[in-house]
NUDO-828390 format. One line per field, with one value per atom (N, C-alpha, C, O): residue number from 1; residue in one letter; chain; atom name; x, y, z. Coordinates in steps of 0.2 Angstrom, whole numbers, plus 5000, padded with zeros to 4 digits. Last residue first. Example, Ala and Ser with C-alpha at 12.3 -4.5 7.8 and 13.67 -1.06 7.14 Angstrom:
resi 2 2 2 2 1 1 1 1
resn S S S S A A A A
chain A A A A A A A A
name N CA C O N CA C O
xx 5064 5068 5064 5067 5066 5062 5066 5071
yy 4989 4995 5000 5006 4972 4978 4984 4983
zz 5035 5036 5039 5040 5039 5039 5039 5042
END
This chain:
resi 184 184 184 184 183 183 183 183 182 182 182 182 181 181 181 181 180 180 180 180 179 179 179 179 178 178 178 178 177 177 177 177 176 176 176 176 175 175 175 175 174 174 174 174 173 173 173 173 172 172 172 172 171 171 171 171 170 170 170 170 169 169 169 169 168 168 168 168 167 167 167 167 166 166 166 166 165 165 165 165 164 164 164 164 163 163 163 163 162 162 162 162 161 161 161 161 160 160 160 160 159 159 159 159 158 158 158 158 157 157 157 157 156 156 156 156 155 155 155 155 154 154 154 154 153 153 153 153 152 152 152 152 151 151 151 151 150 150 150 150 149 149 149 149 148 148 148 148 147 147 147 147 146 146 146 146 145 145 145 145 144 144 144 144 143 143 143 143 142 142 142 142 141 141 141 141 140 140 140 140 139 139 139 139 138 138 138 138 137 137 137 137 136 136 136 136 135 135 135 135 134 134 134 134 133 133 133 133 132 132 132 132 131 131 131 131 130 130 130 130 129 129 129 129 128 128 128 128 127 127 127 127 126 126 126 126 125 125 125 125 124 124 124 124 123 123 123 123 122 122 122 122 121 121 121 121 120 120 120 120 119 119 119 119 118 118 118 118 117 117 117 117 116 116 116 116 115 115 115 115 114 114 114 114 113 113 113 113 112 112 112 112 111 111 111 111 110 110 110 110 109 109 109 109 108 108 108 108 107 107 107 107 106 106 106 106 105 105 105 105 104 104 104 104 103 103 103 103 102 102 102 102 101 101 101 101 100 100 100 100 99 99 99 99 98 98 98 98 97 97 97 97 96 96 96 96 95 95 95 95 94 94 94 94 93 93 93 93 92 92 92 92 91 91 91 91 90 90 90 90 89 89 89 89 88 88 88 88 87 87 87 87 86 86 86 86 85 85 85 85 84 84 84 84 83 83 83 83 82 82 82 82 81 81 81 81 80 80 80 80 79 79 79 79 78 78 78 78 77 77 77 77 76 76 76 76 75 75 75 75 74 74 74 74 73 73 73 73 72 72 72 72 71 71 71 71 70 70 70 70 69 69 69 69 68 68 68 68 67 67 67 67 66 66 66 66 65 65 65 65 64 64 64 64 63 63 63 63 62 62 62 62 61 61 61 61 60 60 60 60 59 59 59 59 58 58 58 58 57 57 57 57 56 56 56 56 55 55 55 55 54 54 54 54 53 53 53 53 52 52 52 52 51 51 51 51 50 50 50 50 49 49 49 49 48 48 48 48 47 47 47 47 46 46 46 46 45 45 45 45 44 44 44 44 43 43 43 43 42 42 42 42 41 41 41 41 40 40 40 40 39 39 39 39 38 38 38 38 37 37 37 37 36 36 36 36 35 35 35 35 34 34 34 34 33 33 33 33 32 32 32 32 31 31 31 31 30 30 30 30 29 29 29 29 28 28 28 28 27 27 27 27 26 26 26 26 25 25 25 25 24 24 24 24 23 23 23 23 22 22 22 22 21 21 21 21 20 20 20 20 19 19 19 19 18 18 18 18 17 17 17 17 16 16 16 16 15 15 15 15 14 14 14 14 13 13 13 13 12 12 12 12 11 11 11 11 10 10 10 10 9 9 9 9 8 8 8 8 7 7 7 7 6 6 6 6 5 5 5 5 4 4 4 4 3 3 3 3 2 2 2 2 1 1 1 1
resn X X X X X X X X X X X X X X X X X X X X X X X X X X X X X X X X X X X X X X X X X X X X X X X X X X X X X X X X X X X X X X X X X X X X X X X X X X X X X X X X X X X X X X X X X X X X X X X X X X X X X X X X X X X X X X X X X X X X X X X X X X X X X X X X X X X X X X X X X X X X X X X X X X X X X X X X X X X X X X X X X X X X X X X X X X X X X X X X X X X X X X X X X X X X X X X X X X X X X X X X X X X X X X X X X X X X X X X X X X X X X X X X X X X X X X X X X X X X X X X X X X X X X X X X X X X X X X X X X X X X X X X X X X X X X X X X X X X X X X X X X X X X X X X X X X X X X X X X X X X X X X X X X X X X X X X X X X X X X X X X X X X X X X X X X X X X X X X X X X X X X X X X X X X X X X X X X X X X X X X X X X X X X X X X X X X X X X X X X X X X X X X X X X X X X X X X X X X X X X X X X X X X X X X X X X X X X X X X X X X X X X X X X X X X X X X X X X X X X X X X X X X X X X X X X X X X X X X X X X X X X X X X X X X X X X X X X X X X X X X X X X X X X X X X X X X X X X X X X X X X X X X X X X X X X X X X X X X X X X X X X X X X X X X X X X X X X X X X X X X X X X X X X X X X X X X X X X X X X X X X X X X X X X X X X X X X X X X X X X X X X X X X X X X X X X X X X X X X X X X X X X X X X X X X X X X X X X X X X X X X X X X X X X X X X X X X X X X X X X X X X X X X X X X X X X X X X X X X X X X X X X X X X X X X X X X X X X X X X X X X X X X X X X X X X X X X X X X X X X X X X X X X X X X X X X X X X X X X X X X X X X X X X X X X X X X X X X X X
chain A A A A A A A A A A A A A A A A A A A A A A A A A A A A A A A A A A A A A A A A A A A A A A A A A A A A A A A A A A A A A A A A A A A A A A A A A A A A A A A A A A A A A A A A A A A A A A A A A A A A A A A A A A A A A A A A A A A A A A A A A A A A A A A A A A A A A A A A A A A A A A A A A A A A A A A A A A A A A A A A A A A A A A A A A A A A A A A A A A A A A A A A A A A A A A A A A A A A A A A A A A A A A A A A A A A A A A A A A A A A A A A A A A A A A A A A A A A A A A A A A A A A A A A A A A A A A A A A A A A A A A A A A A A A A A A A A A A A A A A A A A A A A A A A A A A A A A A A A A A A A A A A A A A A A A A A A A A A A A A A A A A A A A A A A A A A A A A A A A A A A A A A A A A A A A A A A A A A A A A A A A A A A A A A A A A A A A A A A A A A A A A A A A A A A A A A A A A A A A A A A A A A A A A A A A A A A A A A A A A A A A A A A A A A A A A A A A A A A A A A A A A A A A A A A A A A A A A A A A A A A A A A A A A A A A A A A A A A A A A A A A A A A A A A A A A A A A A A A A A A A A A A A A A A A A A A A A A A A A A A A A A A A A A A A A A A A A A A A A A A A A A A A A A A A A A A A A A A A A A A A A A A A A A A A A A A A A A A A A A A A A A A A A A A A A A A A A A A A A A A A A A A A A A A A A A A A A A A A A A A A A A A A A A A A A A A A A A A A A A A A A A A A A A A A A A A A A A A A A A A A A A A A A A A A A A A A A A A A A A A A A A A A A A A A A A A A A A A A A A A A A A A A A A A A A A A A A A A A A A A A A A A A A A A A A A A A A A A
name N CA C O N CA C O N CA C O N CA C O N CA C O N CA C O N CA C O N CA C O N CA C O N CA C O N CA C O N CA C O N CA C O N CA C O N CA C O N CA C O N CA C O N CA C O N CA C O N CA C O N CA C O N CA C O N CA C O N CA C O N CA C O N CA C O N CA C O N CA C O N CA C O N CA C O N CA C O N CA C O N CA C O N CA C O N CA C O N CA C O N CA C O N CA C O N CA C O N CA C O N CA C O N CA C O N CA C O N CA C O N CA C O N CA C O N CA C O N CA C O N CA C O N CA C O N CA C O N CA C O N CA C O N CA C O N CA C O N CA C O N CA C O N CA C O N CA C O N CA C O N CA C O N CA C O N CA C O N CA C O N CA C O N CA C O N CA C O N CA C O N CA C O N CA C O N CA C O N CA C O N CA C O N CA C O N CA C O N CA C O N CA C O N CA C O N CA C O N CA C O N CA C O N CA C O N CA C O N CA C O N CA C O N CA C O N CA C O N CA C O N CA C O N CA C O N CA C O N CA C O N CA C O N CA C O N CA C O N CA C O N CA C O N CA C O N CA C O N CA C O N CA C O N CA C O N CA C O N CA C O N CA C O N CA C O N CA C O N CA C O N CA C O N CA C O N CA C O N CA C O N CA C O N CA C O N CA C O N CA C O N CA C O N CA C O N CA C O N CA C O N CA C O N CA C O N CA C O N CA C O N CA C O N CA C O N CA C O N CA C O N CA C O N CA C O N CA C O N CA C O N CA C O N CA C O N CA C O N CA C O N CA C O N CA C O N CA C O N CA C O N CA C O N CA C O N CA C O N CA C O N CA C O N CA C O N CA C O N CA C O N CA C O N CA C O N CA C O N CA C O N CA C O N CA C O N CA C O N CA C O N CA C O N CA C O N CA C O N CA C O N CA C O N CA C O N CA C O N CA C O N CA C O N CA C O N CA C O N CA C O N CA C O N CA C O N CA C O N CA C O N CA C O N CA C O N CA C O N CA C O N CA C O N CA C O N CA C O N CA C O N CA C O N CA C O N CA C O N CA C O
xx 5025 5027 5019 5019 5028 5024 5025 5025 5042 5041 5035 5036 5051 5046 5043 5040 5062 5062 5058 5058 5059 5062 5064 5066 5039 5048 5055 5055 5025 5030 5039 5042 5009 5014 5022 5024 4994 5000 5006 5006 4986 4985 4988 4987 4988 4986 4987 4989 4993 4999 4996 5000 4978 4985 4989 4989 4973 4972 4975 4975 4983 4985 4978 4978 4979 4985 4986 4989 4965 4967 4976 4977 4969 4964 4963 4960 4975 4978 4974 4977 4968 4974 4977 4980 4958 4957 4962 4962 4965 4960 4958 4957 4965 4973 4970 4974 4955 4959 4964 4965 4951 4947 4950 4947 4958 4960 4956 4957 4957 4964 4962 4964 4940 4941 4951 4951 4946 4941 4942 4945 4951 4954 4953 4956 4943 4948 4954 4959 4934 4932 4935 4934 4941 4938 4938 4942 4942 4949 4946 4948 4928 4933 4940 4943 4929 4923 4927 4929 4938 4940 4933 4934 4931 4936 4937 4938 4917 4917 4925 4924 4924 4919 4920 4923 4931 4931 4930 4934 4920 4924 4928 4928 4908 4908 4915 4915 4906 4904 4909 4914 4912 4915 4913 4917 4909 4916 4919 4925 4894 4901 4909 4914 4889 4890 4896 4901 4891 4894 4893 4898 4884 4892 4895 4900 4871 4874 4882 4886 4868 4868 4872 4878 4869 4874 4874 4879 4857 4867 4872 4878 4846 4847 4857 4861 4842 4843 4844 4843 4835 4835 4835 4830 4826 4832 4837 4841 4818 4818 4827 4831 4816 4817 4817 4817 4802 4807 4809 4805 4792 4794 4802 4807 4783 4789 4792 4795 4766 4772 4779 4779 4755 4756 4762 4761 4747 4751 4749 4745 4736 4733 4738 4737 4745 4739 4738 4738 4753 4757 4752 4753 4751 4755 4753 4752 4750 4744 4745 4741 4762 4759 4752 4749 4770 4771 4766 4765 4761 4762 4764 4761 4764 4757 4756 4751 4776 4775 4766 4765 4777 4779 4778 4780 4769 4766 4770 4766 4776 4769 4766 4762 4787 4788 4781 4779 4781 4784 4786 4786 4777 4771 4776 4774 4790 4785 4778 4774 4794 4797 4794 4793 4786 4787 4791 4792 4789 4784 4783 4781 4802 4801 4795 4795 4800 4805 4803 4802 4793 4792 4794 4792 4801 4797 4793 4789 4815 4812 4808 4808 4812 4810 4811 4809 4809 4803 4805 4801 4822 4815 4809 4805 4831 4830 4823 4819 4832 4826 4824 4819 4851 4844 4839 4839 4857 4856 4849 4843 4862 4869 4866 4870 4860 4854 4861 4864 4863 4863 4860 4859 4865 4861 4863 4864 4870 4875 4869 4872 4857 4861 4863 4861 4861 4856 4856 4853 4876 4873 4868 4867 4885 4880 4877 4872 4900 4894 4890 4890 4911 4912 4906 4907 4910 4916 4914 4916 4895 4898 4905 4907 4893 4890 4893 4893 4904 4905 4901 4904 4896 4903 4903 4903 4885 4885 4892 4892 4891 4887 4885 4884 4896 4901 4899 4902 4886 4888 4895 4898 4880 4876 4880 4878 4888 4888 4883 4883 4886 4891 4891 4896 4870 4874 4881 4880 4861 4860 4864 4863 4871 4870 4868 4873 4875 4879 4879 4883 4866 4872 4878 4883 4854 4854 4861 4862 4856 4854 4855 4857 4861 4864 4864 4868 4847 4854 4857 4857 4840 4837 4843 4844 4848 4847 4844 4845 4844 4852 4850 4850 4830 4833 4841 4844 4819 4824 4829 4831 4806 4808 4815 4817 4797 4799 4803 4803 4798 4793 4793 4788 4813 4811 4803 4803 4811 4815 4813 4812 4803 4799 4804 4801 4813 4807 4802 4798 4822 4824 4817 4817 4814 4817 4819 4817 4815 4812 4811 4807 4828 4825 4820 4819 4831 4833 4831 4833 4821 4821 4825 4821 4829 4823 4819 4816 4841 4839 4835 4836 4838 4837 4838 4837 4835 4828 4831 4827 4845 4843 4835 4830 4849 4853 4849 4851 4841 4842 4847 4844 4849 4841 4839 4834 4859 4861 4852 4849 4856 4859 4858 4858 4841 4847 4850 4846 4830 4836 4843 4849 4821 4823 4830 4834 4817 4816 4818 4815 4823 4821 4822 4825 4822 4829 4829 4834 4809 4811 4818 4821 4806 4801 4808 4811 4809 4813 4810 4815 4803 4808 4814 4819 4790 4792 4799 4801 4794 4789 4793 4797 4794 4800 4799 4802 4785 4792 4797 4802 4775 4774 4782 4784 4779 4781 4777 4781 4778 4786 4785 4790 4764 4769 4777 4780 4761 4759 4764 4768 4767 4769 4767 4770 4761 4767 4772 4777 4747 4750 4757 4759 4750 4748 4749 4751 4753 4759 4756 4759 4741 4747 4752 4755
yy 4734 4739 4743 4748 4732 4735 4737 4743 4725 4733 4729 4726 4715 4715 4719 4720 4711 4716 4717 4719 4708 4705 4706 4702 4715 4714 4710 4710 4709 4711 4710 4705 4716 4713 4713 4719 4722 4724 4715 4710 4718 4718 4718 4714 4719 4713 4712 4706 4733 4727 4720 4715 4738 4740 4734 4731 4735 4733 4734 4729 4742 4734 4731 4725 4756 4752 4742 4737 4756 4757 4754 4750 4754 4748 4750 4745 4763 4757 4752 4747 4775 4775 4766 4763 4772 4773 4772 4769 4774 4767 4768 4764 4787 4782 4776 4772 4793 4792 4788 4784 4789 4786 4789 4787 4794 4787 4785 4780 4807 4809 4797 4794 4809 4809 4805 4802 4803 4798 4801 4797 4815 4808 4801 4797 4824 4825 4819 4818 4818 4820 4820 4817 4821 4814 4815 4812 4834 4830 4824 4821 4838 4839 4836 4836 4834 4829 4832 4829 4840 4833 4830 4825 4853 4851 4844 4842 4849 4853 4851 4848 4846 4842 4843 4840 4861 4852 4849 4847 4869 4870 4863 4860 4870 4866 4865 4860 4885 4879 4872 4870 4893 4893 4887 4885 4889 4890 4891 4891 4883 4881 4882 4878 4893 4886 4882 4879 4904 4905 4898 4897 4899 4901 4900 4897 4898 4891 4893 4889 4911 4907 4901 4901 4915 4920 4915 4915 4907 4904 4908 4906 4904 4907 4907 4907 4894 4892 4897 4895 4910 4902 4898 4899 4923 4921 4912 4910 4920 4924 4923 4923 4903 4909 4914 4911 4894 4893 4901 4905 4883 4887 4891 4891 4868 4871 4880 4883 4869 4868 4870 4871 4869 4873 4872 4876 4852 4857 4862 4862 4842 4848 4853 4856 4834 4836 4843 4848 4824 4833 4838 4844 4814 4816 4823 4827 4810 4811 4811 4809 4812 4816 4814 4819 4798 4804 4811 4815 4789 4790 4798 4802 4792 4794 4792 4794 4788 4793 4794 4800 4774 4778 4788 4793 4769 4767 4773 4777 4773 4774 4774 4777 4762 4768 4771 4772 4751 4753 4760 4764 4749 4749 4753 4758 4750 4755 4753 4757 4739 4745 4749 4753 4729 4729 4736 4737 4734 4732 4734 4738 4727 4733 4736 4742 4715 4718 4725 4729 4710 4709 4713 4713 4714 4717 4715 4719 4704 4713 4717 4722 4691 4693 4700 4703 4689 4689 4691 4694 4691 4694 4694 4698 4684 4691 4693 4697 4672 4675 4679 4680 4674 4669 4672 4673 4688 4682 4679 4682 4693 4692 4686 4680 4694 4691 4688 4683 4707 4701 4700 4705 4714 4716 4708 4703 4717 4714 4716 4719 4724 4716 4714 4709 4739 4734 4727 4723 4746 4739 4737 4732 4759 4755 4748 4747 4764 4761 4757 4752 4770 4762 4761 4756 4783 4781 4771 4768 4787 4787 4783 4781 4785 4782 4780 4774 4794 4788 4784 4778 4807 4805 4798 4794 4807 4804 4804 4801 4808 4802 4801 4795 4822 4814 4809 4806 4827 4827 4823 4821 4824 4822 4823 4820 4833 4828 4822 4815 4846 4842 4835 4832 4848 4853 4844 4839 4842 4842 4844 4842 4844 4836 4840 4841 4856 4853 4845 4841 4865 4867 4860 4859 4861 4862 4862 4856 4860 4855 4855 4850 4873 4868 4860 4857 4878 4881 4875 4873 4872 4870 4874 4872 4876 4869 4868 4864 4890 4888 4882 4882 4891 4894 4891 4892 4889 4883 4886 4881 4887 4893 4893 4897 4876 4876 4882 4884 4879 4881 4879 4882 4875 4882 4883 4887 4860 4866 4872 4875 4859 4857 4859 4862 4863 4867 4865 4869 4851 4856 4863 4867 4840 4841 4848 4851 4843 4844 4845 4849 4842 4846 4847 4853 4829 4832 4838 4842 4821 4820 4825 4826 4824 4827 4827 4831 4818 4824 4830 4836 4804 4808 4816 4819 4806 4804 4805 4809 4804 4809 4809 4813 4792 4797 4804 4809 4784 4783 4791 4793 4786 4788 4788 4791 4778 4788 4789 4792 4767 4770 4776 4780 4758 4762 4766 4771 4756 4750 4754 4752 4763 4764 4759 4760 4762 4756 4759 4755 4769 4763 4759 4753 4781 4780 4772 4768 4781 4781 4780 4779 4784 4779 4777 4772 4796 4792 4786 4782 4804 4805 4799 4797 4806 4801 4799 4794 4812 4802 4799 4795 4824 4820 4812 4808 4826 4826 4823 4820 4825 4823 4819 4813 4837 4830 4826 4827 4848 4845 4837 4833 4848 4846 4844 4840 4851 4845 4843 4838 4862 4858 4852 4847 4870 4869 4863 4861 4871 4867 4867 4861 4876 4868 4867 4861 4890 4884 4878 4873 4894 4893 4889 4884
zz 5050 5046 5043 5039 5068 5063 5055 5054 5073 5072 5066 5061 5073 5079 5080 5085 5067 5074 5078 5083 5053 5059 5069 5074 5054 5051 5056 5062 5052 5056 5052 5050 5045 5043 5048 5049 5050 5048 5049 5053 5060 5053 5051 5047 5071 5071 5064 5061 5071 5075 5072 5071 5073 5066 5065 5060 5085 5078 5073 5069 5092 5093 5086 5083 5087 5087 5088 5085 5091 5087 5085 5080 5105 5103 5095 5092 5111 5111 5107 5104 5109 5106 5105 5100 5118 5108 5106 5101 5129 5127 5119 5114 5130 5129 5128 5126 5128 5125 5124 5120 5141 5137 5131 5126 5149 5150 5143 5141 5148 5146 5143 5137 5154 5146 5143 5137 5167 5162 5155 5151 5171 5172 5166 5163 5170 5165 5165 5161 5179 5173 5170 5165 5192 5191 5181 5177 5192 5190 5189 5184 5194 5188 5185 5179 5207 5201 5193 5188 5213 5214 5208 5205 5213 5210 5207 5201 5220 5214 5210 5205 5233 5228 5220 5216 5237 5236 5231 5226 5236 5232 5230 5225 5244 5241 5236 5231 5248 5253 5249 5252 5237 5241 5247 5250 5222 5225 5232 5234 5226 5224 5223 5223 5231 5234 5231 5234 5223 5228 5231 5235 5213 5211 5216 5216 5218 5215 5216 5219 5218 5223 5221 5224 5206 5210 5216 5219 5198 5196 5202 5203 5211 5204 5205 5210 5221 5217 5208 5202 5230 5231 5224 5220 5228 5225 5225 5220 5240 5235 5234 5238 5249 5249 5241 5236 5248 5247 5246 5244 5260 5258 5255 5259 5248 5254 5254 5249 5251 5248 5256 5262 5259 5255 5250 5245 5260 5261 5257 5252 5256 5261 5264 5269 5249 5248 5251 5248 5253 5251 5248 5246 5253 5258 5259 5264 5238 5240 5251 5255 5235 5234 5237 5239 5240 5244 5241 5245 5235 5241 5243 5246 5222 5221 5231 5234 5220 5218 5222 5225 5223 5230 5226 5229 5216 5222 5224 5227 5202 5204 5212 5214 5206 5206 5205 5211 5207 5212 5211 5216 5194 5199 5204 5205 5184 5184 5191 5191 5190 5192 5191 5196 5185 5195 5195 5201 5171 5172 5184 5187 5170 5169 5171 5174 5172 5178 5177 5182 5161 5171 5176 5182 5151 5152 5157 5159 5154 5154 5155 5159 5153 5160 5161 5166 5138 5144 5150 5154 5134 5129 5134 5133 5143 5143 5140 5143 5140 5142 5146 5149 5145 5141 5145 5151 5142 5145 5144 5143 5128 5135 5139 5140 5114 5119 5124 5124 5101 5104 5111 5115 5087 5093 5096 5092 5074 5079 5086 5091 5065 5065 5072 5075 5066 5073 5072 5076 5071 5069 5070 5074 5073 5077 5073 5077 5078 5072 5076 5080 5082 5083 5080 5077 5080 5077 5076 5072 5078 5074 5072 5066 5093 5089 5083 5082 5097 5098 5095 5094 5092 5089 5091 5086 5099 5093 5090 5084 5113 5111 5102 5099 5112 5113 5111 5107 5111 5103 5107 5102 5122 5117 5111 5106 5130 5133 5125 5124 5125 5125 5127 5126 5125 5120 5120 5117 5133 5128 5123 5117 5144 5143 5136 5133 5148 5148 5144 5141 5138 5140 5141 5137 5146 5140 5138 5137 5159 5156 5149 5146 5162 5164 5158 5155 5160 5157 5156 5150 5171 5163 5160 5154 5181 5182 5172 5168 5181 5181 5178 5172 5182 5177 5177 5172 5190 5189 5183 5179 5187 5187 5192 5197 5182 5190 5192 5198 5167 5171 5181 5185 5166 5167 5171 5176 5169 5175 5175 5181 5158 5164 5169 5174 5147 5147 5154 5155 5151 5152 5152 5156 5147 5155 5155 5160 5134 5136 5142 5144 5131 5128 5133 5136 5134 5138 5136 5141 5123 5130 5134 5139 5112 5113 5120 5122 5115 5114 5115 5117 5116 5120 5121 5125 5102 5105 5110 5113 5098 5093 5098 5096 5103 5105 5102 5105 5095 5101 5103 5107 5081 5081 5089 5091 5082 5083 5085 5090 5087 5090 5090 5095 5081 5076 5083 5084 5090 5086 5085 5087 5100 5093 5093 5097 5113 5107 5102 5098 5124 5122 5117 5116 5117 5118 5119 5116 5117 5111 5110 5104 5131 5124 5122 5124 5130 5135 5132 5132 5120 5121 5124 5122 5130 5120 5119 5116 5140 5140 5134 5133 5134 5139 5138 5135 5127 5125 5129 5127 5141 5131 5128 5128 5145 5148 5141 5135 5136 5137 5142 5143 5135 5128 5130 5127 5147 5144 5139 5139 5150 5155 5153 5155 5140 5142 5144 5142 5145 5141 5141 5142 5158 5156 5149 5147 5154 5158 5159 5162 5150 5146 5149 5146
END
């Protein structure tokens, strides 16, 4: 039963990761990594990984993904307005894409074929459930932990004030000026 499992969610992950590729239409790319983190997330639990696929679910697939289609939504996606940044782009992608996929195969199937005639690693009981996590985090790691959350509330406060501006000085372009130099 955990091979199939393991089959269907890497399936889902691949398709998924596909599909964020080549789907054209933006939300449909967003609506595909969904299913992409969906399914990461069914490949944690079977690692028995139960914070990490919470987390997953929770943080990227729940909020971090309805950011992604609101922003889809506000600014639009177009797949007309696609354009070519750098020349022969169209061929040298899939070359480059191509020597990443070999290098990455080389050093996957390096270190597993390493790891052959081990048992694994051993890992203690309870290792990686949320009561350990908590305590790494508020208390080894509390720092970091913080300072990533001011980073975060940093970027969301400035990525407002960047909508703010960029709607307004569109308004300012459009709009008509009175002798003062005030928008009407």
């Amino acid at each position: 039963m955990e091979a199939v499992l393991f089959f269907l969610a890497a399936i889902g992950a691949l398709g998924g990761a596909v599909g964020v590729v080549a789907m054209r239409n933006p939300f449909y790319g967003v609506l595909a990594l969904i299913v992409h983190l969906f399914s990461l997330a069914v490949l944690f639990l079977l690692l028995t990984s139960a914070f990490v696929a919470a987390a997953q679910v929770v943080v990227y697939a729940g909020a971090v993904m309805v950011l992604y289609v609101f922003v889809v939504a506000y600014v639009g996606g177009d797949s007309e307005s696609a354009w070519e940044p750098i020349p022969g782009q169209r061929f040298l992608a899939p070359l480059l894409g191509a020597a990443l996929f070999v290098e990455l195969s080389i050093a996957v199937l390096a270190s597993s074929l390493l790891a052959l005639g081990t048992q694994g690693p051993d890992v203690n009981p309870g290792f990686g459930d949320p009561a350990a996590i908590g305590r790494l985090l508020l208390e080894r790691f509390l720092i970091p932990f913080e300072a990533s959350s001011i980073l975060l509330l940093l970027a969301a406060v400035g990525a407002v004030v960047l909508a703010g501006r960029s709607k307004s000085s569109k308004g300012a372009a459009v709009g008509s000026f009175h002798a003062g130099g005030v928008p009407s």
